[in-house]
C-alpha positions as CSV (number, residue, x, y, z in Angstrom):
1,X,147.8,-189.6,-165.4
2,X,149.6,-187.4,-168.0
3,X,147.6,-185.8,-170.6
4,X,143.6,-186.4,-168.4
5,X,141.8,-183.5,-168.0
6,X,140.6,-183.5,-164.0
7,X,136.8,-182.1,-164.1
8,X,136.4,-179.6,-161.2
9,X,133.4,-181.2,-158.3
10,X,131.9,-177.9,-158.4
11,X,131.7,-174.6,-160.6
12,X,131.4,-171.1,-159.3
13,X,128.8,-169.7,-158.7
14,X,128.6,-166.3,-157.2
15,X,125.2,-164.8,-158.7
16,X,123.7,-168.0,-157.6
17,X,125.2,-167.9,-154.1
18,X,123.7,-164.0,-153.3
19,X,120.2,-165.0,-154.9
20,X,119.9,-167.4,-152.5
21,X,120.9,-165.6,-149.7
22,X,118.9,-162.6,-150.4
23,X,115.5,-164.7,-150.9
24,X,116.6,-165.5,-147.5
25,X,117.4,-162.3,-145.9
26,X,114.2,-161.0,-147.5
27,X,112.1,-163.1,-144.7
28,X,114.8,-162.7,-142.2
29,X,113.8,-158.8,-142.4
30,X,110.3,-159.3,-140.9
31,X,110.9,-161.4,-137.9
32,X,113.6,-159.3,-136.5
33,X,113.0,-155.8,-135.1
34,X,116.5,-155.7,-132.9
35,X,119.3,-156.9,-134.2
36,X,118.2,-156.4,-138.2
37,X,119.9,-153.1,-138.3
38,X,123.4,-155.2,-137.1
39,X,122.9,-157.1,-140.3
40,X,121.9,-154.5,-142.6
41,X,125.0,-152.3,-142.3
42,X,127.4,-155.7,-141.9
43,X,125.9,-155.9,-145.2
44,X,126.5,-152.4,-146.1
45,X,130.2,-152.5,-144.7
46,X,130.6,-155.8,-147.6
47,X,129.3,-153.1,-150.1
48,X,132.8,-151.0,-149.3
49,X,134.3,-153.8,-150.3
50,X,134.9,-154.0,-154.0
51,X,136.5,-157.0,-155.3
52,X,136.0,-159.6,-158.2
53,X,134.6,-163.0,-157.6
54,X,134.5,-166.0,-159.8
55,X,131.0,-166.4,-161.3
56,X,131.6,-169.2,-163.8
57,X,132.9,-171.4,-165.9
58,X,132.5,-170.8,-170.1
59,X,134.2,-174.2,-170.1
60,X,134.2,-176.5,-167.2
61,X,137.5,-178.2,-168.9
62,X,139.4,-174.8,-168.9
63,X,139.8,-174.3,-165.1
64,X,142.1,-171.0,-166.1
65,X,139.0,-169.6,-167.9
66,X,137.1,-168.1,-165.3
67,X,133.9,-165.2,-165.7
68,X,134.2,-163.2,-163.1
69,X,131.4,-160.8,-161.2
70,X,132.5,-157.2,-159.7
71,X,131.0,-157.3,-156.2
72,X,129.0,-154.7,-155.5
73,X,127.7,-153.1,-159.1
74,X,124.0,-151.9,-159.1
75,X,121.6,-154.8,-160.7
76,X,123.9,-157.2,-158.8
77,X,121.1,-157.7,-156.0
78,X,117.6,-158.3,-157.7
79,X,114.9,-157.1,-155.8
80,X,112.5,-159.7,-156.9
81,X,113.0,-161.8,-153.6
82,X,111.5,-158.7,-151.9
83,X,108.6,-158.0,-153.9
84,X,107.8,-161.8,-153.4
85,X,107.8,-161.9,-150.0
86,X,106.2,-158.1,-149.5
87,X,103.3,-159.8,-151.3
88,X,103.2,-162.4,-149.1
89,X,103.1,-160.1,-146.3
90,X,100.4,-158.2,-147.5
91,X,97.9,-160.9,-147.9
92,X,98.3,-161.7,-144.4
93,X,96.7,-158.8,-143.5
94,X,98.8,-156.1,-142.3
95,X,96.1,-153.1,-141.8
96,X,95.7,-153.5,-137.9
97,X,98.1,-152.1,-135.9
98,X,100.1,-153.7,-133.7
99,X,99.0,-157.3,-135.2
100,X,101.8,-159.6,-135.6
101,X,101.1,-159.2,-139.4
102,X,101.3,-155.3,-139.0
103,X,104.5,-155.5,-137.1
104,X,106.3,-158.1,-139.8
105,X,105.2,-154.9,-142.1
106,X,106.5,-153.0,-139.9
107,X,109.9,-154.2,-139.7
108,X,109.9,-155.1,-143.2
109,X,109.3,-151.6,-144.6
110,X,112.6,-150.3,-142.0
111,X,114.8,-153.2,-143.5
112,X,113.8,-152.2,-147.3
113,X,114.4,-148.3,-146.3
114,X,117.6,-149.3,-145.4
115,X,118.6,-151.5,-148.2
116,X,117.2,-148.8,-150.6
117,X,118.6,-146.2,-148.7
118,X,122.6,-147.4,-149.4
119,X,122.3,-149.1,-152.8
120,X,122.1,-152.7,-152.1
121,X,119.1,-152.9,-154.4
122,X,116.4,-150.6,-155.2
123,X,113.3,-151.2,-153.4
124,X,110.9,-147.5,-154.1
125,X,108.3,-149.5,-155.3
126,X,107.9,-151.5,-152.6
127,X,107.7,-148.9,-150.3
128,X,104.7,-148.6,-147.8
129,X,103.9,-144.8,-148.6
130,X,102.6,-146.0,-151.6
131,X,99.6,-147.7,-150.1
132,X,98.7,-144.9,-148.4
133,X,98.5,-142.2,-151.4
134,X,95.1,-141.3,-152.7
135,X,94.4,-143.1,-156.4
136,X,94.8,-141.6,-159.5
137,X,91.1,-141.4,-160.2
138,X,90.0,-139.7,-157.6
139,X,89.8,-136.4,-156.3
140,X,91.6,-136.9,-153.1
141,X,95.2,-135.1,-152.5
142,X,96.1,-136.6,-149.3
143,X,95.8,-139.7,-147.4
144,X,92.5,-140.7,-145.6
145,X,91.4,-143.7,-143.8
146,X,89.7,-144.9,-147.1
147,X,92.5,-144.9,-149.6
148,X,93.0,-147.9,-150.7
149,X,92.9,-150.5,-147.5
150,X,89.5,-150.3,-144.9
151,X,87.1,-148.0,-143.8
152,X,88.2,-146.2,-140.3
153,X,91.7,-145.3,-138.7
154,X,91.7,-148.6,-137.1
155,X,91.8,-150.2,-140.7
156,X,95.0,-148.4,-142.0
157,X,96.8,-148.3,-138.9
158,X,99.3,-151.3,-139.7
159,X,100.1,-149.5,-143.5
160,X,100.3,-146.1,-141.4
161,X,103.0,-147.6,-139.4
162,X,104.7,-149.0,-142.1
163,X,104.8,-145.9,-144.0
164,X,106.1,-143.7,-141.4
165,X,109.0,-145.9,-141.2
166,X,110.4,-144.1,-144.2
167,X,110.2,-140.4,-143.4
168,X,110.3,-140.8,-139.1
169,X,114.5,-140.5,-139.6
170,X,115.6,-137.3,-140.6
171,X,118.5,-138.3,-142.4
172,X,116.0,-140.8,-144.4
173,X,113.2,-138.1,-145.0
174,X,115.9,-136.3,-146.2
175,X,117.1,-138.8,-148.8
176,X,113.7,-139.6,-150.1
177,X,112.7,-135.5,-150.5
178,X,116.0,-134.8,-152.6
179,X,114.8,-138.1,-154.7
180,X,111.3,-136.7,-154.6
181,X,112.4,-133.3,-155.9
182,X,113.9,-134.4,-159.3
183,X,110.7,-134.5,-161.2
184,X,107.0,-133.1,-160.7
185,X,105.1,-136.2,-161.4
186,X,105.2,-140.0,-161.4
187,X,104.9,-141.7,-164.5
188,X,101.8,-143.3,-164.9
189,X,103.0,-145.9,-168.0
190,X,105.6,-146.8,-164.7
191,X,104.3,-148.9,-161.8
192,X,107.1,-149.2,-159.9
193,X,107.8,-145.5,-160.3
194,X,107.6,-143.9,-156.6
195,X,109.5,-140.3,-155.8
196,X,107.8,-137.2,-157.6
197,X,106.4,-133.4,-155.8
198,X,103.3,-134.8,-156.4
199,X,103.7,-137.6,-153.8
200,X,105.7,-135.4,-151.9
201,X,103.2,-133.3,-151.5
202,X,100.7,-136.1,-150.4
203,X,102.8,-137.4,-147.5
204,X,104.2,-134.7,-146.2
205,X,100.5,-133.7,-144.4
């Protein structure tokens, strides 16, 4: 009929479409030891891709009025999904090695290497050499069996694994010392702040 406006059935929704997916792939990452690495750089090869992609509408009656989202811009991936699901990991229990729990870690902290590692979203701070530095108020430089998680190898062994996962690849080891060498020390007023000398320093033992 001449002169109706014809509502579209859906909007756009681009940001929405990749939250979803992520706080997906975030669980997919544990459970998959193989073929996770196949996913990881399809996903990377979609990063090479830059392209605009219609993210909404200002005015659902104005079809020609469309917000669009650059595909792939850092921030565009939030890393939330991951730090939900790390936590969920970790309060399974992940310190045994070689426990199912330990080997979700496991695979979990190679996935968020990876996805750290090219861009996709920034994931330092969930990284499993963290649990394995000494704490601030202590006198300790370098990781022991009581830092933070148990009291004997047997009782870090899972976080051990976990950790090495970022610095067992050369070409990784080599990303995270150039990050590691662009300031002395971590800031303390900074919790998700991760690469410093200091630490470097720490896991390099």
């Amino acid at each position: 009929m001449a002169g109706t406006t014809v509502q579209p059935k859906t909007t756009p929704d681009a940001s929405g479409l990749i939250k979803r997916f992520f706080q997906g792939f975030a669980r997919l990452d544990a459970s998959l030891s193989i073929g996770k690495n196949s996913l990881i750089f399809f996903i990377e090869r979609l990063m090479w891709l830059e392209h605009d992609v219609p993210d909404s509408l200002p005015d659902p009656s104005d079809v020609s009025n469309v917000t669009m989202l650059k595909l792939w811009l850092p921030g565009v991936v939030d890393p939330n999904p991951f730090r939900i699901y790390n936590e969920e990991l970790l309060s399974a229990g992940v310190n045994k090695y070689l426990s199912e729990a330990g080997l979700r870690w496991r695979n979990y902290q190679s996935a968020l290497a990876l996805i750290t590692k090219f861009g996709l979203t920034d994931c330092s701070f969930l990284c499993g050499l963290r649990d394995i530095l000494p704490p601030r108020d202590t006198k300790a430089k370098y990781p022991t069996p009581n830092v933070m998680c148990g009291l004997g190898p047997a009782d870090i062994g899972g976080k051990l694994s976990g950790a090495a996962i970022w610095i067992v690849e050369k070409e990784m080891a080599t990303w995270i010392y150039a990050r590691c060498m662009e300031k002395e020390k971590t800031e303390e007023g900074k919790p998700q702040d991760t690469w410093s000398k200091e630490n470097w320093e720490a896991w390099k033992v």
